[in-house]
ChimeraX commands (.cxc) that place a marker at each C-alpha (Angstrom):
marker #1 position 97.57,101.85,149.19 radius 0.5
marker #1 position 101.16,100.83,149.86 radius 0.5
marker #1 position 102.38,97.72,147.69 radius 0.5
marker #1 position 105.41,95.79,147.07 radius 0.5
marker #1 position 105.12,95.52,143.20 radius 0.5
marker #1 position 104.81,98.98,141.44 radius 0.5
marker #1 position 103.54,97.62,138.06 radius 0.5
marker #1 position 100.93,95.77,139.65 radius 0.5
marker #1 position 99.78,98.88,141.37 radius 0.5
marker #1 position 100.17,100.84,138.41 radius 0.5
marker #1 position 98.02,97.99,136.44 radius 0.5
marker #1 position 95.72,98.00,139.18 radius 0.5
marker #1 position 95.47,101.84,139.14 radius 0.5
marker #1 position 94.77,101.91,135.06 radius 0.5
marker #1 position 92.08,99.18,135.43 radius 0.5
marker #1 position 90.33,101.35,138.22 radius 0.5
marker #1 position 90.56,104.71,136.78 radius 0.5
marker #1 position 90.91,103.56,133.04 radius 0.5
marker #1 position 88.28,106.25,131.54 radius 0.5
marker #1 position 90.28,109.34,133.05 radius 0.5
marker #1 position 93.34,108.55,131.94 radius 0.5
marker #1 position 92.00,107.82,128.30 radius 0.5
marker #1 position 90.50,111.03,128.22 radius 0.5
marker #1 position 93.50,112.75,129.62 radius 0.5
marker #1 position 96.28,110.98,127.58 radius 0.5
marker #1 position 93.84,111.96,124.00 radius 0.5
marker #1 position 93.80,115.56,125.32 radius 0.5
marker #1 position 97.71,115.68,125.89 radius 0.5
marker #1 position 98.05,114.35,122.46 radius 0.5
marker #1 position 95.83,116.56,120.37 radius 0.5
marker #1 position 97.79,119.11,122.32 radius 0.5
marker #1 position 100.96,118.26,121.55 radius 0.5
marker #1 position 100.25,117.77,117.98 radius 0.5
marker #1 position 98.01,120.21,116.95 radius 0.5
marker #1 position 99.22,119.76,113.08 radius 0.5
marker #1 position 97.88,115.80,113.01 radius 0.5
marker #1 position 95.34,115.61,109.96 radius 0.5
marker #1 position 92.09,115.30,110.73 radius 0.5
marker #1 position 92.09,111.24,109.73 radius 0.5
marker #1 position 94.45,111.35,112.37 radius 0.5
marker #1 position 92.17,112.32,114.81 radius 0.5
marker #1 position 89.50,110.20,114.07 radius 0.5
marker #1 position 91.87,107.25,114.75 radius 0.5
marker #1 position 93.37,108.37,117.80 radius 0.5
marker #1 position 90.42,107.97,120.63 radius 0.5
marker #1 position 90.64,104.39,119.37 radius 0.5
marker #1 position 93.98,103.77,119.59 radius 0.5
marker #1 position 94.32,105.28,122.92 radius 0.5
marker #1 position 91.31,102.72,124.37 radius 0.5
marker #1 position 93.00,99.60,122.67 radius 0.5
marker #1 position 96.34,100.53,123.37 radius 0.5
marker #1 position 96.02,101.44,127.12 radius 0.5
marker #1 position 93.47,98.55,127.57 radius 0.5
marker #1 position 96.44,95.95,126.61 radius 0.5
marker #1 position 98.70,97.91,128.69 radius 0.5
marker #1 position 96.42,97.49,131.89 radius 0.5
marker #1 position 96.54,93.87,131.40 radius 0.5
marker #1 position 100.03,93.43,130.74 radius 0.5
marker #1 position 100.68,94.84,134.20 radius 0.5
marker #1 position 99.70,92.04,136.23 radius 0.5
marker #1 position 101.60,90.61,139.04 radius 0.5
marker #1 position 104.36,87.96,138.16 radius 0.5
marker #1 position 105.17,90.13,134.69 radius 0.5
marker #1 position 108.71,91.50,134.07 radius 0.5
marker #1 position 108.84,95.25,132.87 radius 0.5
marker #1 position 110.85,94.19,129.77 radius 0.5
marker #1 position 108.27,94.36,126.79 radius 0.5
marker #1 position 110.10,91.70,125.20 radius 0.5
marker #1 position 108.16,89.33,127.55 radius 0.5
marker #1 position 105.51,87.15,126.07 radius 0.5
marker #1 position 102.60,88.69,128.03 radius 0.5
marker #1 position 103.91,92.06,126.28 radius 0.5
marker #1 position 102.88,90.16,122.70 radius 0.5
marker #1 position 99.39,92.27,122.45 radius 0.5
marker #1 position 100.98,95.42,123.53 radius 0.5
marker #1 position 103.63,94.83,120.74 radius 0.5
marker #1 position 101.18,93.86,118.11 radius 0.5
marker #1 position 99.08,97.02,118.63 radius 0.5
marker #1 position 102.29,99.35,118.41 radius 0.5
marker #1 position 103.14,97.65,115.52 radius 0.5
marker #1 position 99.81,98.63,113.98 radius 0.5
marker #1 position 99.55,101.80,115.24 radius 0.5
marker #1 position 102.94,102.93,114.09 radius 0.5
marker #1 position 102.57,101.20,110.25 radius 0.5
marker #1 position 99.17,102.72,110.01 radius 0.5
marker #1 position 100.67,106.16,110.72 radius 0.5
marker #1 position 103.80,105.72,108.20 radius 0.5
marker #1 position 101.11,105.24,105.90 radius 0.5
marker #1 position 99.55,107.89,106.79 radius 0.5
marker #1 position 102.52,110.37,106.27 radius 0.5
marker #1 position 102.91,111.00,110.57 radius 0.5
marker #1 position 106.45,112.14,111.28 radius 0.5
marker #1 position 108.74,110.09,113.70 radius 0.5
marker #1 position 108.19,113.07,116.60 radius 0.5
marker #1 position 104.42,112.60,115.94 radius 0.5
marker #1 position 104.51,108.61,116.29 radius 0.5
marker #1 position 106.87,109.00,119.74 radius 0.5
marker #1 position 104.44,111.94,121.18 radius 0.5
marker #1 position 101.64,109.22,120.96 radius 0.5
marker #1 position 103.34,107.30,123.71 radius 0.5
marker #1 position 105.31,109.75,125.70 radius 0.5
marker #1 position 102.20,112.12,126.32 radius 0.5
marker #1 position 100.70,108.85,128.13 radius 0.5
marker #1 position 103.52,109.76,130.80 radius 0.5
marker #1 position 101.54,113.32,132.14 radius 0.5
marker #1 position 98.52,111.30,132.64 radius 0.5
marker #1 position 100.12,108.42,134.04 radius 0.5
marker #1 position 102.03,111.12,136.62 radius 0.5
marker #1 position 98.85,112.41,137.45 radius 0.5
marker #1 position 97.24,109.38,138.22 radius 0.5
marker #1 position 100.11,108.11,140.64 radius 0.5
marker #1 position 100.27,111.51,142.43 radius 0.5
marker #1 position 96.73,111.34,143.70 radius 0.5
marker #1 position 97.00,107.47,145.08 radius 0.5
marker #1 position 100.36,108.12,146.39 radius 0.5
marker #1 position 100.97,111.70,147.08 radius 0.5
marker #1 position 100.80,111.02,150.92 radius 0.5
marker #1 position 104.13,108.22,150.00 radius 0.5
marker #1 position 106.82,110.40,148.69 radius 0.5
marker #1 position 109.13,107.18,148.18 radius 0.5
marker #1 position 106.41,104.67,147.08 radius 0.5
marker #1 position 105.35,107.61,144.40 radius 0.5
marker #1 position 109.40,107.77,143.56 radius 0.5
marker #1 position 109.56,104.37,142.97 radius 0.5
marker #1 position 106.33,104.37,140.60 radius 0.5
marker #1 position 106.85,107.00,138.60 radius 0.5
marker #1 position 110.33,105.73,137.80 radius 0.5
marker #1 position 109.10,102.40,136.93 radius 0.5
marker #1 position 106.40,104.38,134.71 radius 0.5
marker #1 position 109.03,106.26,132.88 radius 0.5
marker #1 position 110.93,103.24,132.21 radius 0.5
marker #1 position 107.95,101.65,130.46 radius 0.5
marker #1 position 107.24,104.29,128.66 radius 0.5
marker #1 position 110.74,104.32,127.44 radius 0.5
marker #1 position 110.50,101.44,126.05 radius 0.5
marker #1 position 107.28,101.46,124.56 radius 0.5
marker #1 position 108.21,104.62,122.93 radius 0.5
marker #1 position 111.27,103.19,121.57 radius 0.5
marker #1 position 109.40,99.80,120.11 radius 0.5
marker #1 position 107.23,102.46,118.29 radius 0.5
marker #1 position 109.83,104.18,116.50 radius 0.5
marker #1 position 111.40,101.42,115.57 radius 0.5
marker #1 position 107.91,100.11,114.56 radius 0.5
marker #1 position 107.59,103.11,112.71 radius 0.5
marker #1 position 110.66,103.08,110.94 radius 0.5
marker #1 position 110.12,99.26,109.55 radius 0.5
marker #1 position 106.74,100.71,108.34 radius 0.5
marker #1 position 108.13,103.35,106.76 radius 0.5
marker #1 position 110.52,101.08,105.04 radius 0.5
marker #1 position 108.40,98.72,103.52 radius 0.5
marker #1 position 106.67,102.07,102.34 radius 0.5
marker #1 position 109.25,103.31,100.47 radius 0.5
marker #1 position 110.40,99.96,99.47 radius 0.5
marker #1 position 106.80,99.69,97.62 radius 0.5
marker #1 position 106.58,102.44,96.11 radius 0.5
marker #1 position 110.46,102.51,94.82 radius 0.5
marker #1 position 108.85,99.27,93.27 radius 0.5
marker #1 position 106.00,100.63,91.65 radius 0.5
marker #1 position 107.62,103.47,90.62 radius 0.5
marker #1 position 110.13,101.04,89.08 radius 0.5
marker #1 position 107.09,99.20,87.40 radius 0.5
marker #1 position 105.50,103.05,85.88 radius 0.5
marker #1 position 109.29,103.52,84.34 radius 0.5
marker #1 position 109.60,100.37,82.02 radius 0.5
marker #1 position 105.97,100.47,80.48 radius 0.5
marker #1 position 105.86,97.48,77.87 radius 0.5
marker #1 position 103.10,98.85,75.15 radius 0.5
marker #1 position 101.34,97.22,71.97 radius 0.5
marker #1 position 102.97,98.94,69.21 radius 0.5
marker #1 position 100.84,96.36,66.93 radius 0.5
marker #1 position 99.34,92.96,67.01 radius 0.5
marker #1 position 102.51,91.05,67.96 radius 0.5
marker #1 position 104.63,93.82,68.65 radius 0.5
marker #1 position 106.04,95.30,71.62 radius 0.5
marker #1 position 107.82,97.94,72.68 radius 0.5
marker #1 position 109.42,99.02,75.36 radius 0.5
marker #1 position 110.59,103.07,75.83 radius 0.5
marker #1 position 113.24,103.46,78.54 radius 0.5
marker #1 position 114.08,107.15,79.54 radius 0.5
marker #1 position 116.28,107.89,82.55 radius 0.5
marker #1 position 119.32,106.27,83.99 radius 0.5
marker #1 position 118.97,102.14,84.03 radius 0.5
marker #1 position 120.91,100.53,86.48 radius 0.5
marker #1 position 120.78,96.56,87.71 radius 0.5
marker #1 position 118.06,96.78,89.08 radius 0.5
marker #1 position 116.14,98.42,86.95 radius 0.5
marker #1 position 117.20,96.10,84.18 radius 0.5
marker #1 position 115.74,93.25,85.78 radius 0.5
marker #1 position 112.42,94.37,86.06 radius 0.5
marker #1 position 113.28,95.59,82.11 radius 0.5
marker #1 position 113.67,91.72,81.75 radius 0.5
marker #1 position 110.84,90.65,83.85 radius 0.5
marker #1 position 108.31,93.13,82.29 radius 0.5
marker #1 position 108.94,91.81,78.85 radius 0.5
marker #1 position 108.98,88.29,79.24 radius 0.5
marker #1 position 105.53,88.57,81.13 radius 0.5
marker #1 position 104.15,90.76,78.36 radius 0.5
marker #1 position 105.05,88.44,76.12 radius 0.5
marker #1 position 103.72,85.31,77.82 radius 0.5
marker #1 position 100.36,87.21,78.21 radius 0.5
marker #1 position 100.65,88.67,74.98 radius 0.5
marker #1 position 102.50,85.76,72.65 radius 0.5
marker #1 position 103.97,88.53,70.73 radius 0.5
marker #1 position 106.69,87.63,68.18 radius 0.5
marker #1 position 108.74,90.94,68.28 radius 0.5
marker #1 position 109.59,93.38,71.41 radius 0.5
marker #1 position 111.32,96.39,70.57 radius 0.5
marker #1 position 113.69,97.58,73.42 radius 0.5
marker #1 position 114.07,101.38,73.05 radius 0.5
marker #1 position 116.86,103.09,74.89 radius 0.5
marker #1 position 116.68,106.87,73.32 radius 0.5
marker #1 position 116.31,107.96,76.27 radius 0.5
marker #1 position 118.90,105.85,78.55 radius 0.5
marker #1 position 121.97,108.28,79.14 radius 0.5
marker #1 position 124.61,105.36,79.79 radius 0.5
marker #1 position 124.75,101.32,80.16 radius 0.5
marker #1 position 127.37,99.70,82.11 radius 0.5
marker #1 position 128.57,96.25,81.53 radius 0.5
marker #1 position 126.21,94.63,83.86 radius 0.5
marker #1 position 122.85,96.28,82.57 radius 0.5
marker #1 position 124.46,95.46,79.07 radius 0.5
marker #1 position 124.44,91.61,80.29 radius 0.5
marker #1 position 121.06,92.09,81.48 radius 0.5
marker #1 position 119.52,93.17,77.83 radius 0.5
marker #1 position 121.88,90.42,76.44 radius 0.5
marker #1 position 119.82,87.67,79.13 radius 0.5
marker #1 position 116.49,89.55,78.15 radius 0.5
marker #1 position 117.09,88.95,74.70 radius 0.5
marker #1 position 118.10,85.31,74.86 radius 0.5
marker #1 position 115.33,84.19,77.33 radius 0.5
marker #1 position 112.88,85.81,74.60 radius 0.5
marker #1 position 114.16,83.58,71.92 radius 0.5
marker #1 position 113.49,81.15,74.40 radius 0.5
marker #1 position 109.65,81.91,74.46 radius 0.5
marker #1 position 109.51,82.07,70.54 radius 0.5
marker #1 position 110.35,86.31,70.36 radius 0.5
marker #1 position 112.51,88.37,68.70 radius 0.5
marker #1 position 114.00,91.46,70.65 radius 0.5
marker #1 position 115.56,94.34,69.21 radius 0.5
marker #1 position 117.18,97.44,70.52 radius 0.5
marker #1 position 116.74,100.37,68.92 radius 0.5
marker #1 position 118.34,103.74,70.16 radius 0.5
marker #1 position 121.50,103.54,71.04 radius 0.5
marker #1 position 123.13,106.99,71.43 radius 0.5
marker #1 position 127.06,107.91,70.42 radius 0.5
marker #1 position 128.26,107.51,73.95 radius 0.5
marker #1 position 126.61,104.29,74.68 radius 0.5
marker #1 position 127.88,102.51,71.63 radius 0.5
marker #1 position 131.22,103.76,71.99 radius 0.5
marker #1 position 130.97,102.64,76.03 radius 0.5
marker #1 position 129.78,98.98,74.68 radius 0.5
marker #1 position 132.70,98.58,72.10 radius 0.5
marker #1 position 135.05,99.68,74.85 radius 0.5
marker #1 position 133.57,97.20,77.43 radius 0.5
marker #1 position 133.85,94.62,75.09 radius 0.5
marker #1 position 130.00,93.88,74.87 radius 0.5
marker #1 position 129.00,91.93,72.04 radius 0.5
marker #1 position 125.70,92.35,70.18 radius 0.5
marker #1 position 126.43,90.06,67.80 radius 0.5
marker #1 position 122.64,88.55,66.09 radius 0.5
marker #1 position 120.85,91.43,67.84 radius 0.5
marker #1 position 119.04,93.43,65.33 radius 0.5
marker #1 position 119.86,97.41,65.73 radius 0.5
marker #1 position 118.09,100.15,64.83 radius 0.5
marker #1 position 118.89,103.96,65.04 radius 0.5
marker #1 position 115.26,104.82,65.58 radius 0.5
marker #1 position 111.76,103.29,67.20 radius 0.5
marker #1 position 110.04,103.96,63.62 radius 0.5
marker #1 position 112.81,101.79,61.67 radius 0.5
marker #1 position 112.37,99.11,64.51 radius 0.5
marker #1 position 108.94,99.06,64.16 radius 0.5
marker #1 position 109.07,98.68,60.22 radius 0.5
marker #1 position 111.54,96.01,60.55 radius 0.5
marker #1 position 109.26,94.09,62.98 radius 0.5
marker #1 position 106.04,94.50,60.43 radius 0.5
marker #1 position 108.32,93.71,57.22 radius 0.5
marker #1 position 109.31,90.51,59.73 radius 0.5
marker #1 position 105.74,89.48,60.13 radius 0.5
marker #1 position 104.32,89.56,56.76 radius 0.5
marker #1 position 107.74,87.64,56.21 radius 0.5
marker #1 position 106.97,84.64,58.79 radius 0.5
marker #1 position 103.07,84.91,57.57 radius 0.5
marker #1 position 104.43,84.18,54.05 radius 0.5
marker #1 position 106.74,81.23,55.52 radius 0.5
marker #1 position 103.71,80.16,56.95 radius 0.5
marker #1 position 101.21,79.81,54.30 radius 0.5
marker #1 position 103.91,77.82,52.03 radius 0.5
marker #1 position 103.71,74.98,54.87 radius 0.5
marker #1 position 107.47,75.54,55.28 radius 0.5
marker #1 position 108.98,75.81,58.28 radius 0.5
marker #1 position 109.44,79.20,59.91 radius 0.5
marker #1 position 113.24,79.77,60.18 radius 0.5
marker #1 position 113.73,83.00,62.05 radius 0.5
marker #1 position 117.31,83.37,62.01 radius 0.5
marker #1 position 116.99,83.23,57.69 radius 0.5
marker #1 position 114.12,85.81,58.37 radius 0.5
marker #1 position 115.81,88.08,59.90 radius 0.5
marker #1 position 119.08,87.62,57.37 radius 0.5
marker #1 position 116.62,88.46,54.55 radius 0.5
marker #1 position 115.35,91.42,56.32 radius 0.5
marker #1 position 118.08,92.93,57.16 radius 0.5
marker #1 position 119.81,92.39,53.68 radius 0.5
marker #1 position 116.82,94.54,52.07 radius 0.5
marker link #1:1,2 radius 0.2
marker link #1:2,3 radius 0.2
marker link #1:3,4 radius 0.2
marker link #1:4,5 radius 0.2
marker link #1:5,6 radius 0.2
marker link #1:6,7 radius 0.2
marker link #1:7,8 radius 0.2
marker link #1:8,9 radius 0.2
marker link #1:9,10 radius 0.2
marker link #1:10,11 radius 0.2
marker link #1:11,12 radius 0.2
marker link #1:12,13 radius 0.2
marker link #1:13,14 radius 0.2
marker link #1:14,15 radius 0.2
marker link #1:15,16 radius 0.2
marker link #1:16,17 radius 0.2
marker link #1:17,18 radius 0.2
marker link #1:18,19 radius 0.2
marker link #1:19,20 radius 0.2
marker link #1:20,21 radius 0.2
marker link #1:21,22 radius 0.2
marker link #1:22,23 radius 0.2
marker link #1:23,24 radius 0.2
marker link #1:24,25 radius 0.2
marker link #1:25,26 radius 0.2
marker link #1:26,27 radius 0.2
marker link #1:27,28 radius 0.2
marker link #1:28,29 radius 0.2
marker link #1:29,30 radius 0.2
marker link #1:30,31 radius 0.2
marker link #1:31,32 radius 0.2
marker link #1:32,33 radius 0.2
marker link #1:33,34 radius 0.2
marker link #1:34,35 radius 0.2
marker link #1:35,36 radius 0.2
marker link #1:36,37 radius 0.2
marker link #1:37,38 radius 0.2
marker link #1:38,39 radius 0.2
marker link #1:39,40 radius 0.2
marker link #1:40,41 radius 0.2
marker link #1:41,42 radius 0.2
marker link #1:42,43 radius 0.2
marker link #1:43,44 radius 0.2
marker link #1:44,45 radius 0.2
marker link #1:45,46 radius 0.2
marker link #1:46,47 radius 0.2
marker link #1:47,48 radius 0.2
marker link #1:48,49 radius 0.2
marker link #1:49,50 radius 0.2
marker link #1:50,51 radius 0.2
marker link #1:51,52 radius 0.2
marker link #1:52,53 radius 0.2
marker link #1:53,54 radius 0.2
marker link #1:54,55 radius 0.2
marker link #1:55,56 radius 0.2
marker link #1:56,57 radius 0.2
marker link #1:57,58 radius 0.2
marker link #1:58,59 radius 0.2
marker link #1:59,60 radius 0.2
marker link #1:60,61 radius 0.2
marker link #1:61,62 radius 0.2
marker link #1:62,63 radius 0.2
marker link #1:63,64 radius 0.2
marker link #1:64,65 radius 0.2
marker link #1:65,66 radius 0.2
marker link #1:66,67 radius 0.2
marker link #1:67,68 radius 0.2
marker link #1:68,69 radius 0.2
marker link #1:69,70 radius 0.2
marker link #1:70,71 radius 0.2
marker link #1:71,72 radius 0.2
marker link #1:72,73 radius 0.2
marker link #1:73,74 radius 0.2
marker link #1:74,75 radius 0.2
marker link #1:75,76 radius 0.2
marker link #1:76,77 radius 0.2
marker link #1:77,78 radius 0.2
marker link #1:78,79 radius 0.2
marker link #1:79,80 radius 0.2
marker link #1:80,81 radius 0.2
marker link #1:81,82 radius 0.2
marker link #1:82,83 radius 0.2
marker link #1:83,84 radius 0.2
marker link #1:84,85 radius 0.2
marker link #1:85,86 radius 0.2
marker link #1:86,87 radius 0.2
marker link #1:87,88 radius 0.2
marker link #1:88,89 radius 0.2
marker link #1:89,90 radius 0.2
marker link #1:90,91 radius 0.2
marker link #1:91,92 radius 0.2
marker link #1:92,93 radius 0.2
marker link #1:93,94 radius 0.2
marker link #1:94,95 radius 0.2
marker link #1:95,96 radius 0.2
marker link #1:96,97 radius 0.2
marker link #1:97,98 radius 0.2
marker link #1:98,99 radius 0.2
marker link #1:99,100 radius 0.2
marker link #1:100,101 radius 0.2
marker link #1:101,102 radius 0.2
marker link #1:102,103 radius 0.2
marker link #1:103,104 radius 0.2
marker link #1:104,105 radius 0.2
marker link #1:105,106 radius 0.2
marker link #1:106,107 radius 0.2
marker link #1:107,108 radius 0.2
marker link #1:108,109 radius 0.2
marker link #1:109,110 radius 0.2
marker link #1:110,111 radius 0.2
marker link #1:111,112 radius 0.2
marker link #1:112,113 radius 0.2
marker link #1:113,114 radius 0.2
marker link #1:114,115 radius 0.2
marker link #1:115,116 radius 0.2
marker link #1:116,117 radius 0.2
marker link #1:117,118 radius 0.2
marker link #1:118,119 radius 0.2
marker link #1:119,120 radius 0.2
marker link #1:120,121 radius 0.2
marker link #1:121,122 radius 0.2
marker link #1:122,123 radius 0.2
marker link #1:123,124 radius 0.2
marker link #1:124,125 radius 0.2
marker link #1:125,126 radius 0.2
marker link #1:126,127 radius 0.2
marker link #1:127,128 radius 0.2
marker link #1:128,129 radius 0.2
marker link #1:129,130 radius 0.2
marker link #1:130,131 radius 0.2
marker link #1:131,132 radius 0.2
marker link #1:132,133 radius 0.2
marker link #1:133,134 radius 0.2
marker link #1:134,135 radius 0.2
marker link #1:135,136 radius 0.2
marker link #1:136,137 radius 0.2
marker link #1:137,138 radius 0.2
marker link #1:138,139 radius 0.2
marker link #1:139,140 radius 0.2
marker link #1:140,141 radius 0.2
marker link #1:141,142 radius 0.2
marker link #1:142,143 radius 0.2
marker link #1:143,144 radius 0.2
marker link #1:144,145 radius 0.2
marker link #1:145,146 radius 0.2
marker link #1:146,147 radius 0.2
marker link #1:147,148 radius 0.2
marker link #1:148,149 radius 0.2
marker link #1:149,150 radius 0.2
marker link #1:150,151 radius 0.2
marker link #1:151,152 radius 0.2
marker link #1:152,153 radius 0.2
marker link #1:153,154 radius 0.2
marker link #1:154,155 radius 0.2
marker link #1:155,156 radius 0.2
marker link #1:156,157 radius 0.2
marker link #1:157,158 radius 0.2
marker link #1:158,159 radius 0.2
marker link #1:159,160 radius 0.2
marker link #1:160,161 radius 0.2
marker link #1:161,162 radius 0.2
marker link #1:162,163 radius 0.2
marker link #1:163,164 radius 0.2
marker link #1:164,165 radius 0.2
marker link #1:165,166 radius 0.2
marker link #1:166,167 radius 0.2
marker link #1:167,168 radius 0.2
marker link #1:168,169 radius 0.2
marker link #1:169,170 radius 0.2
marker link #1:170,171 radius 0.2
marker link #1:171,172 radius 0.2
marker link #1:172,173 radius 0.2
marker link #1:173,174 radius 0.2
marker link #1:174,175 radius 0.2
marker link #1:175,176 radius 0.2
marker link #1:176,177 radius 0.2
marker link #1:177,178 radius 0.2
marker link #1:178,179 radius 0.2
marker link #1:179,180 radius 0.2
marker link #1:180,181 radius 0.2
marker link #1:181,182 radius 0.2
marker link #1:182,183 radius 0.2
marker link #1:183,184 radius 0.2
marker link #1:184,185 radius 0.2
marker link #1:185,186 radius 0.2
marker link #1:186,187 radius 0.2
marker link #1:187,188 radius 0.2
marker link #1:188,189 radius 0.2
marker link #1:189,190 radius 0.2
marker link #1:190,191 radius 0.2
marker link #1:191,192 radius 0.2
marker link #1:192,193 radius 0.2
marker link #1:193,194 radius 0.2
marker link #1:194,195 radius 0.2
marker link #1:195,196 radius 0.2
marker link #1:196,197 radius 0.2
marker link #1:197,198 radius 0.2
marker link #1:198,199 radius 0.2
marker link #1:199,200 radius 0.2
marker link #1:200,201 radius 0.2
marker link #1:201,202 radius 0.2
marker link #1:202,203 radius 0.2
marker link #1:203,204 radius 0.2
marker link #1:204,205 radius 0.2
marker link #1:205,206 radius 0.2
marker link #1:206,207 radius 0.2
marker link #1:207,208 radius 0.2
marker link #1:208,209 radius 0.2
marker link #1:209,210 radius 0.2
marker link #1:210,211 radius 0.2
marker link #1:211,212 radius 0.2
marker link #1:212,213 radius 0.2
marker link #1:213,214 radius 0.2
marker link #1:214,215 radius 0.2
marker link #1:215,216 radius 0.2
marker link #1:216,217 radius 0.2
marker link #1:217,218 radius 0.2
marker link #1:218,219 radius 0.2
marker link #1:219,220 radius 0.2
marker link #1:220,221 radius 0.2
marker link #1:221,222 radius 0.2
marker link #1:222,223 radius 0.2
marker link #1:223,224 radius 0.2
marker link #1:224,225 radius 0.2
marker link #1:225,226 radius 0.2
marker link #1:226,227 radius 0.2
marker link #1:227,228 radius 0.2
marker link #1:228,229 radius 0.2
marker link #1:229,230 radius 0.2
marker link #1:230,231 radius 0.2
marker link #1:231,232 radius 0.2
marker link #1:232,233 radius 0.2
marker link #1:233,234 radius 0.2
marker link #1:234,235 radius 0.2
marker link #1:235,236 radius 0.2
marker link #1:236,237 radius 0.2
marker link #1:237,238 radius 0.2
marker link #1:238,239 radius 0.2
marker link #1:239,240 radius 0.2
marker link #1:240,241 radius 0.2
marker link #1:241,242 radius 0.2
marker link #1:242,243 radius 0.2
marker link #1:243,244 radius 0.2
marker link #1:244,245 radius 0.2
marker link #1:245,246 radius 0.2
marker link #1:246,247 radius 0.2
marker link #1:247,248 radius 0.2
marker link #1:248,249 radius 0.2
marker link #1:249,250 radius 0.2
marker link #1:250,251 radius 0.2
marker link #1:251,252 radius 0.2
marker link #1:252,253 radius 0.2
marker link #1:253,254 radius 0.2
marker link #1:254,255 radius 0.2
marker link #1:255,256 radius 0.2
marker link #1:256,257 radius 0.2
marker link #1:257,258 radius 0.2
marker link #1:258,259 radius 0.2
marker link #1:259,260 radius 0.2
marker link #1:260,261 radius 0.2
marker link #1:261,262 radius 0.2
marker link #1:262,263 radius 0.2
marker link #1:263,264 radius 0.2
marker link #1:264,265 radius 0.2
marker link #1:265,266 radius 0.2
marker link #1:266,267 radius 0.2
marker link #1:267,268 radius 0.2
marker link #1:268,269 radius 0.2
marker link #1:269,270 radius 0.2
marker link #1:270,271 radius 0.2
marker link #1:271,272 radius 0.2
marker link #1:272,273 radius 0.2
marker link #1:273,274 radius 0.2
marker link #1:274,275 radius 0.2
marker link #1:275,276 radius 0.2
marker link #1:276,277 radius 0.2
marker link #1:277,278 radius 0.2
marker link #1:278,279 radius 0.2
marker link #1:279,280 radius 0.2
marker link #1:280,281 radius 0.2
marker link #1:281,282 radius 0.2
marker link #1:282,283 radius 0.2
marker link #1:283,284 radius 0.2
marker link #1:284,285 radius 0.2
marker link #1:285,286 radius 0.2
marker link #1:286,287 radius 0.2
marker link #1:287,288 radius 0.2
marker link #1:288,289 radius 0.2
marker link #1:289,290 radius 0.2
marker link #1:290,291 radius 0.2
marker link #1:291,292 radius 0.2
marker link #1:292,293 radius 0.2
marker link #1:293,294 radius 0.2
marker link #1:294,295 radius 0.2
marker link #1:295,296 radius 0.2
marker link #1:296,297 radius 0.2
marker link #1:297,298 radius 0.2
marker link #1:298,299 radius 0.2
marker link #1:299,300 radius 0.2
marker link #1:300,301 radius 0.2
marker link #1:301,302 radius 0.2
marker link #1:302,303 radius 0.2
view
């Protein structure tokens, strides 16, 4: 069974004796990872059949061995899957790589009884086996890796969405309790948060409450300074209630101006400023009179 082109052998070989090697290759892997969940298991005989299906008819004659090849484009696609799907899942790099490499024993197997009898024809397959394998091995970690990534990447962002909780103190009211450290980032989904809330909300008042916010730097300063105008913008009021010793001395230091931006030592005297500020503009508005926040808040503050 002597032939010039090894991967077409080898393709010819898997397309033969396809249902051995599947059940060989899932045996080496439960083997090797005897730890795998038992989801994990109930994925595998699938991904085996798929996987080694596309691989059979990738290796047909005329196809380079580099999977970079367009007639490698199904093979890819299934890694791809296979390896998000298990950093989902929680599988360890080792774990995703044993899912390919453990294909090699079967592979070895199956090349050693066609070609035992052609020591050098045998050479020259199984080295052309391993070098596939390679490859496909390293495509899934780096597979894996990008799934992991976007992973982590989406639940940094929903963790980032759980800490800056905008709540309804009261009808028109918001508030928003930070508590941990708030960096750039952070700050601008501080920013995006509250000017959603109050576009779903049409609040009149958002109280930002840093309590629990150990230090601000210039640039998440800026941030609460944008937050705060583009709220005025939209026809709301923010105020900042909170701010500890250190920060206040770090603002003054930095320079950071909160000039027209109500303060408040506490969320409680926030919140009764923002009530005293609605009867106030409820007032204004049964006079006919136009509402003029800025004299509002002047009278507010002045009681």
């Amino acid at each position: 069974m002597t032939t010039a082109n090894p991967l077409e052998s080898l393709g010819i070989l898997l397309r033969e004796h396809g249902p051995a090697v599947l059940a060989s290759w899932q045996a080496y892997v439960k083997q090797q990872a005897p730890g795998s969940t038992r989801a994990g298991m109930a994925r595998l005989p699938g991904q085996c059949e798929t996987l080694l299906a596309a691989l059979a008819d990738a290796l047909r004659p005329g196809i380079a061995a580099d999977i970079a090849h367009s007639a490698w484009q199904e093979v890819r696609t299934l890694l791809d899957e296979i390896a998000a799907e298990r950093a989902r899942s929680g599988s360890t790099p080792v774990e995703t790589a044993t899912f390919i490499f453990s294909l090699k024993q079967s592979l070895f197997n199956l090349l050693n009884d066609a070609f035992g009898d052609e020591p050098v024809v045998l050479a020259d397959l199984v080295w052309q086996a391993c070098s596939l394998l390679d490859q496909l091995g390293l495509y899934s970690l780096d597979a894996f890796q990008r799934g992991r990534d976007q992973v982590i990447a989406r639940q940094s962002h929903e963790l980032l969405e759980l800490s800056t909780p905008v709540i309804d103190l009261w009808e028109g009211v918001l508030a928003l309790p930070l508590v941990g450290t708030l960096d750039s980032v952070r700050a601008q989904v501080v920013m995006e948060s509250v000017l959603q809330k109050i576009a779903d909300s049409g609040a009149t008042v958002a109280i930002i409450d840093i309590t629990g916010v150990p230090a601000v730097d210039t640039l998440v300063a800026q941030h609460l300074m944008r937050t705060i105008a583009a709220a005025r913008l939209m026809g709301a009021e923010c105020m900042i209630c909170g701010i500890s010793p250190q920060i206040a001395q770090t603002m003054v230091h930095l320079g950071v101006e909160f000039s027209g931006v109500t303060t408040r030592a506490t969320l409680a005297e926030a919140f009764a400023v923002s009530l005293q500020r609605r009867a106030m503009r409820g007032a204004f508005l049964r006079t006919g009179l136009p509402v003029d926040a800025t004299a509002m808040t002047h009278c507010i503050d002045m009681q």
